[in-house]
Residue, then its C-alpha position, 0 to 999 in steps of 0.5 A: x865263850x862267857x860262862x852263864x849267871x846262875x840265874x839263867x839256868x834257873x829261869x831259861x825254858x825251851x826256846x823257839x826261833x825261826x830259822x836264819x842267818x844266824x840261828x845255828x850259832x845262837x842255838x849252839x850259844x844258848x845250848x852251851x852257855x845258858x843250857x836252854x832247849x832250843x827248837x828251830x822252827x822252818x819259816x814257812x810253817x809260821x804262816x799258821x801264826x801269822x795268819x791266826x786272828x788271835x795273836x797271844x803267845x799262849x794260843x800261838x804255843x797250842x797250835x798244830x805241830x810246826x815242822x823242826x830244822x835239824x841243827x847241823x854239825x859244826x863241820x858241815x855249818x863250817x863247809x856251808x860258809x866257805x861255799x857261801x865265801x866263794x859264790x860271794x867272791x865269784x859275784x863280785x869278780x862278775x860284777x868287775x868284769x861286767x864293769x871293765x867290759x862297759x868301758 
């Protein structure tokens, strides 16, 4: 991985990111490389910010304590994408049977 500028360090404060497809790589990369606190916040909590009728950064950070996702360990992030692999290769060797079924 690339090393950070210096002047990263320097200006990065704590991050919050809502959780995603990738948010667990780019947690570990900010983490590591820029130094930044990362929090990962659960989707479903941000409807509080959502729904507010004043929408500044400044109001939203006040608001009522949002519930945090844990990061997990490399090896069970690892585990979840080989599960994710084989349920996509097992909908796609459905889908060609379906087909050769339909001919």
């Amino acid at each position: 991985m690339p090393q950070a500028e210096s002047g990263w360090r320097a200006c990065c404060g704590p991050v919050a990111m809502e959780a995603s497809g990738y948010v667990f790589m780019l947690t570990r990369f900010l983490e590591r490389t820029v130094g930044c606190a990362v929090y990962i916040l659960h989707p479903r909590s941000l409807r509080v910010i959502g729904d507010s009728a004043r929408k500044t950064d400044k109001e939203d950070a006040y608001k009522e304590e949002m519930p945090l996702v844990s990061l997990p360990s490399e090896q069970k992030e690892e585990l979840r994408g080989l599960i994710a692999h084989k349920q996509g290769i097992n909908r796609t060797r459905t889908a060609l049977i379906n087909r050769l079924h339909a001919v």
